[in-house]
N, C-alpha and C positions, 0 to 999 in steps of 0.2 A: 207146739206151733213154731215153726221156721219165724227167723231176724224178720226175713220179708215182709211176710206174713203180718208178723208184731207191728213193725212202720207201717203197713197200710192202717189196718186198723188206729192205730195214733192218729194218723191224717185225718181220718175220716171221724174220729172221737171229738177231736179239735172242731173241725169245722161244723161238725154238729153244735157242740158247746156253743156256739155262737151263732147258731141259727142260717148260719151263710148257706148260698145255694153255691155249687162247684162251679159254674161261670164265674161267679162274684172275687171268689178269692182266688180264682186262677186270672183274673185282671188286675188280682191288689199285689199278687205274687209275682204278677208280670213273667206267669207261664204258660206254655200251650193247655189249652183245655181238655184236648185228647193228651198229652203228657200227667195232666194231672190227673183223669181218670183213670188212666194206667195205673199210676201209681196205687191209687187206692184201692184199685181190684187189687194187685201184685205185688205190692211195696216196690224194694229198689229202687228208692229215692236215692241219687248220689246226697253225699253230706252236704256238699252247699247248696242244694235245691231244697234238699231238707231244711237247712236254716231259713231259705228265703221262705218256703211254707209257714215253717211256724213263726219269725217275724213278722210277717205281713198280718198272720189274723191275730200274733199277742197270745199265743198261749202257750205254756211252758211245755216244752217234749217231754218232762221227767209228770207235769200234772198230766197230757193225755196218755202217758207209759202210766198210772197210777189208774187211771179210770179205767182203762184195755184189761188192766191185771186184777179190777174189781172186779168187770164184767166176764172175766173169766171162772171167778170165783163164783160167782151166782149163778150162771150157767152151769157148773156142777154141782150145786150145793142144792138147790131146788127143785122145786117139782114144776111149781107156778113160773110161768112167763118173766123173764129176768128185767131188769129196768128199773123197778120201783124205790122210791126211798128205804120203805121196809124190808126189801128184799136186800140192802146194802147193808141195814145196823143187821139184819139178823146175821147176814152172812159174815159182815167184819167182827163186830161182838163189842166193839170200841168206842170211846165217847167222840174221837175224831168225826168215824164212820156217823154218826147220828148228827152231827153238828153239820157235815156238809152233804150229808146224804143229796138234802133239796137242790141243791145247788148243783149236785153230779147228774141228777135223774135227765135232763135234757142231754148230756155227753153221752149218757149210757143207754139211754133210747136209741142212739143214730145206728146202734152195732146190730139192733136188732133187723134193721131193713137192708136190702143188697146194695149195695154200691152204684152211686148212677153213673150211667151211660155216659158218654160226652154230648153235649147239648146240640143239636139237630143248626141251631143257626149260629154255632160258633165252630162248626167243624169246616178244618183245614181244606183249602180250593180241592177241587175233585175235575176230573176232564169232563164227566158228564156236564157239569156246571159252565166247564168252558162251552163244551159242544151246545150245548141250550142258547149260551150267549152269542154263539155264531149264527147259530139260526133264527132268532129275533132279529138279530141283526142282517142278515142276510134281508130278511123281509121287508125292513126298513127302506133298504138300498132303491127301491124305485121310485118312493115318495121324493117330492117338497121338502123343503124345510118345516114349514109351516104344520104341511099332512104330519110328520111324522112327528114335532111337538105333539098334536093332538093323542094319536094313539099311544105316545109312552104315558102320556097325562091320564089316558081313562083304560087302558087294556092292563088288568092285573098283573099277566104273567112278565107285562115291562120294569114290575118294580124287582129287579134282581140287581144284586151286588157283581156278578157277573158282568153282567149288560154294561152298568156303568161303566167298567172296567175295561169293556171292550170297546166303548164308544170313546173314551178319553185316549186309548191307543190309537184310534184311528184320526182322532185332531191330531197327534202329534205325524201321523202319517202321511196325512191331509197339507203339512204346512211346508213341504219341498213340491208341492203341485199348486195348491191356490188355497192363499191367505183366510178368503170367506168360506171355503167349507172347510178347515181348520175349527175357523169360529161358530160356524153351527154345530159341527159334533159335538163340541164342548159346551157347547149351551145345551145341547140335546141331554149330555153326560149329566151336567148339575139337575137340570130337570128329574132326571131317574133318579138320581142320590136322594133329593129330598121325599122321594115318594117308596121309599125301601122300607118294609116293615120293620117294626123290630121296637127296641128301644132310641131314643130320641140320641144316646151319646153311637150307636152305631149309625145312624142317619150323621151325625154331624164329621165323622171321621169321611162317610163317603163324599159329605158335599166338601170338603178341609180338599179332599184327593182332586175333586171336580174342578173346584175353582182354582187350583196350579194348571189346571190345563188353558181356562179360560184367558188365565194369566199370559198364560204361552202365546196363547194363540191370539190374543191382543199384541201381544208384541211380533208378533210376527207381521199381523194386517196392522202396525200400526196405530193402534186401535184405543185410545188410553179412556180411563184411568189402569192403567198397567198396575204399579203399585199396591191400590187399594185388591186390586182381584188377591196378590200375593198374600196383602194382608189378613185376607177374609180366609184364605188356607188356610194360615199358621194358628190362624184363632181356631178356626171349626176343626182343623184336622187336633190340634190339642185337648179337644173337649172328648173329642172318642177313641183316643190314643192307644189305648189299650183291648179295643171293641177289634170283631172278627180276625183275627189271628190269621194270617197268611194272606189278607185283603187286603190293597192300597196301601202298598210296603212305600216307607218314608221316603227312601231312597229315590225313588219318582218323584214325589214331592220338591226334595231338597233340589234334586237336575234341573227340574224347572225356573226353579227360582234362581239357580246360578246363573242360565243363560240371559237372564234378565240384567242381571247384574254383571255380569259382560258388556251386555250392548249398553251399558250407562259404562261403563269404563272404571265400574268399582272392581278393581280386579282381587283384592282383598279378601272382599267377600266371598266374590263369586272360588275362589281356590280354596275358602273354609268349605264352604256348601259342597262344594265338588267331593272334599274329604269326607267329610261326613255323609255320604253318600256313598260312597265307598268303599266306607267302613262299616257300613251296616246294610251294607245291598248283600244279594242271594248269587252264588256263583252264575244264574242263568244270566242275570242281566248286566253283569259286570265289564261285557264288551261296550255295553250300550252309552253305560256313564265313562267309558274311558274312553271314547270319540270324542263327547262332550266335552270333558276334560282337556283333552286334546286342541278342542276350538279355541278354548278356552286362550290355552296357553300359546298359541300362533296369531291371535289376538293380539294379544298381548307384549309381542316381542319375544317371544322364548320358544324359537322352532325346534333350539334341541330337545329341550322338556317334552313338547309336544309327541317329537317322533319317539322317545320314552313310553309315549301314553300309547302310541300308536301300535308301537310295536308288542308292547302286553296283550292289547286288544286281539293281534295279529292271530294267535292260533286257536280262539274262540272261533272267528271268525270264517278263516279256511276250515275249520270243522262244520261249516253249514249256519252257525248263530246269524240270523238275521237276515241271511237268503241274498240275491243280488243286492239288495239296497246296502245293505252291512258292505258289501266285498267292493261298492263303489265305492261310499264315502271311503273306504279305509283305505283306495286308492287315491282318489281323487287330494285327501288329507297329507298324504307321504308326500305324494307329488309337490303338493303348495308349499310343503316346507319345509322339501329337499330348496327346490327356486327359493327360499328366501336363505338357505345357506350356501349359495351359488355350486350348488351341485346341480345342474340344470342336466347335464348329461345321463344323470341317474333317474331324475324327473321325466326326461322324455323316454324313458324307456319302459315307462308305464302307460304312456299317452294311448297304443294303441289297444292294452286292454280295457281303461277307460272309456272311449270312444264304443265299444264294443258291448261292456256292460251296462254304457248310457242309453245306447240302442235297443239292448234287451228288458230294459227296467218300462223302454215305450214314456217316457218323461221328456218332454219337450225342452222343460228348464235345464232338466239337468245332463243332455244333449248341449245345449248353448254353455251352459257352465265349461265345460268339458271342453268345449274353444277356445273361451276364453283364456282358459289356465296351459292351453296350449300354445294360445298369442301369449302369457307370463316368460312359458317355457320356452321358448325362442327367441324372447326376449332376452331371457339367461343366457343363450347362447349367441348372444352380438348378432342375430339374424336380424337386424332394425325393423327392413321394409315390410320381411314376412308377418315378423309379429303387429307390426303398425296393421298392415291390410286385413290381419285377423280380428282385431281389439278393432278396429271399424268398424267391418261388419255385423260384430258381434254388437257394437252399442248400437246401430242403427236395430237391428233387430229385439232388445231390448225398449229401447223407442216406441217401436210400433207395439210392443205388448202394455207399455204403458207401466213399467217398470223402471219408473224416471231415475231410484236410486240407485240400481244396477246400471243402469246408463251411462249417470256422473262416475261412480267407483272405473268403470273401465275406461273413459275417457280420461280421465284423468291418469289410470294406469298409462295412456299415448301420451299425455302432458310429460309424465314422467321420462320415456323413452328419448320424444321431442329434446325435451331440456336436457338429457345427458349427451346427445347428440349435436347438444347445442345450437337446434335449429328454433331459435324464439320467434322469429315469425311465423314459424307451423304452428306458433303455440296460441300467439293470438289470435290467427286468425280460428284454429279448435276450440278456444274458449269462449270466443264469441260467438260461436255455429251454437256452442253448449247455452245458451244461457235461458232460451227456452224450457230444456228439460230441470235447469237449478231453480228456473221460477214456480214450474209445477213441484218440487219438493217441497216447499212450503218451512223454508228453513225459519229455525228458531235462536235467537242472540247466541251461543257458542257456535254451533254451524254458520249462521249468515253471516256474522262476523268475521270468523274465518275465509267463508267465501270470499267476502269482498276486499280481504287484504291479498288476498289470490290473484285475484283478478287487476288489484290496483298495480301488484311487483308483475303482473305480465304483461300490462301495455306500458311499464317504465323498463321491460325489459330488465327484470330484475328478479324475476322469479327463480327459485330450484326446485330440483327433485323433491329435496327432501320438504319443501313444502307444499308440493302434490299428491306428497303420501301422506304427510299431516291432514290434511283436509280429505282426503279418503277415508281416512283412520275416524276423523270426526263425523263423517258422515253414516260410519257405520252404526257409532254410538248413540247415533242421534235417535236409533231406533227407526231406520225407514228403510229397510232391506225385507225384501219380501222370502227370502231364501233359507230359513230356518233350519231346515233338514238337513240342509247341506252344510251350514255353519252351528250346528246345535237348536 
């Protein structure tokens, strides 16, 4: 019998010995459960997969090498069916052999039956799975909110791991168009998690994956308790941590939670999260978390970093990852912070394939975005009136969408222009036209306080730039930006 050969049989002697089912301790081994079926049909366990095997379930490789090379012996020595205590003292002839005979007979049973299969609900994503979940999904799409609660609730074939998976990607897709269907996907999404067959710790890893999205997408609508949703992940996604293997990769998880932790202004955090996420994401999605990443740090003050992230992102990207929406933000993103390292010359020379891809993406928002960042960009370039006439119109139309926080952010982007221009009467009489759309934001003691030291240094004619973009900067933290997609 081939080395191979010998290792599988040990694996599978071992796990026998201990009555484990090959799910079980390909979760305690923290390995794929088609890698671990392999093995046992075929051996070729590398060495340290082999350690982690036999670590995890506690049984010596040299005791299941000692049971294999019984069972080998009674298999030749017999006539009668191998296995039995009797059949080991006869075959060893030793006081050893009789003394642990009892205690081998369940190891040496396992070699009698074939090797199992990898287990049907822990085998790795398959496209068919995906294509099922598109087309639930698909069907979904003409209902309600309300309708379509109903039938993921009572129609069987809604409870797929799939599904989930696919309705949490569409909240995050959801939240560069409109806040509230963000937030019903994602309720939609948890709703499925808890109704997924299975055992109770794969249920909790799906609803761990659900509730990051709900997270998200409260923060995007505003929407709080923010916090507690993150929290209710990290707890449920911990409980089934190691449940369906290629399902509700961390990675997602962690992204979510960083961009949280940005718009509170923990930047700390949110750059650990970003890493870790990073570091254990799967090359498909690695453009995804490195935009994020990217927001992150243009947030934050760090435009070189940023275009760092940007540009890794960069030939995922022009290889098709993500489709139009991918190849805007990653323009739209260079763009914002080239303009904030007064490269403004390099930023407009993006303008017009932005403007083009805004067009074809059919996004109203991110159309208007894409003006705005082009009143930024001509701003850059000492254009005063153009970029004033642009950042106007653009907050007026903001305004009528009722997107009070994008309003103030680019009004104040003109405060800024205003006061380096030195024209402070343009400023107050702009901040006083503003102060309807600052009362609909519903500011809270860091924001309204800053508000109102704003507003106190611009009718004493005392205000600056830099504290127009301070109060920008705070506004965005305050969590009342509708534009998630575009900013992570």
């Amino acid at each position: 019998m081939s080395t191979k050969d010998e290792l599988a049989a040990q694996i599978r002697v071992a796990r026998g010995f201990k009555g484990w089912k090959q799910g079980y301790l390909a979760r305690k081994a923290r390995i794929d459960p088609s890698a671990l079926s392999r093995y046992e049909r075929e051996g070729g366990a590398p060495l340290a997969v082999k350690e982690k095997i036999f670590s995890a379930i506690e049984v010596p490789p040299d005791f299941a090498e000692g049971c294999v090379s019984a069972f080998r012996v009674l298999e030749g020595a017999a006539d009668r069916p191998a296995g039995s205590a009797a059949d080991l003292a006869d075959a060893l002839g030793t006081e050893v052999a009789n003394r642990f005979a009892a205690m081998l007979a369940p190891a040496l049973a396992v070699l009698s039956v074939p090797a199992e299969p990898p287990q049907g609900e822990e085998r790795p994503p398959a496209a068919e799975d995906r294509a099922e979940a598109e087309s639930l999904f698909l069907r979904l799409l003409p209902y309600k909110f309300d309708e379509r609660l109903l039938v993921v609730s009572t129609g069987r074939q809604y409870r797929s791991v799939a599904l989930c998976e696919r309705l949490c990607d569409e909240s995050e897709n959801a939240a560069a168009r409109n806040a509230e269907d963000s937030l019903d996907w994602s309720k939609l999404a948890l709703r499925v998690a808890e109704r997924i067959p299975g055992s109770e710790a794969k249920r909790s890893k799906a609803m761990g994956y659900a509730w990051a999205f709900v997270g998200n997408s409260r923060r995007v609508a505003a929407q709080f308790p923010i916090d507690e949703a993150f929290a209710r992940s990290r707890q449920f996604y911990n409980l089934g941590r190691n449940e369906v293997p290629g399902w509700f990769v961390e990675a997602r998880v962690l992204d979510r939670e960083a961009s949280w932790r940005r718009d509170q202004g923990r930047y700390g955090e949110a750059f650990a999260l970003h890493d870790r996420a990073l570091d254990s994401c799967q090359d498909s999605s690695r453009a995804r978390l490195l935009l994020n990443q990217a927001a992150t740090f243009e947030q934050a003050g760090q435009p070189e970093r940023a275009l760092l992230a940007l540009e890794e992102a960069r030939p995922a990207i022009e290889r098709g990852e993500g489709g139009l929406r991918y190849r805007w933000l990653l323009r739209f993103n260079l763009a914002k912070n080239l303009v904030h390292l007064y490269r403004a010359s390099e930023a407009e020379a993006l303008l017009p394939e932005l403007s083009q891809l805004a067009a074809e993406l059919g996004n109203d928002l991110d159309q208007l975005r894409t003006r705005v960042l082009g009143g930024e960009v001509v701003a850059g370039l000492r254009r005063w009136n153009e970029a004033l006439a642009e950042l106007s119109a653009a907050r007026d139309e903001f305004t009528e969408l009722k997107l009070f926080a994008d309003a103030a952010v680019v009004g104040l982007n003109e405060a800024v222009i205003l006061l380096g221009d030195l024209r402070t009467a343009k400023v107050r009489t702009l901040v006083r036209a503003m102060k309807p759309i600052f009362d609909s934001l519903g500011l809270k003691r860091e924001a309204l306080a800053s508000y109102r030291l704003f507003v106190a240094a611009v009718e004493r004619e005392a205000a600056t730039a830099t504290m127009a973009r301070e109060l920008a900067k705070t506004i965005e933290r305050a969590g009342k930006r509708r534009d998630g997609a575009a900013y992570g």
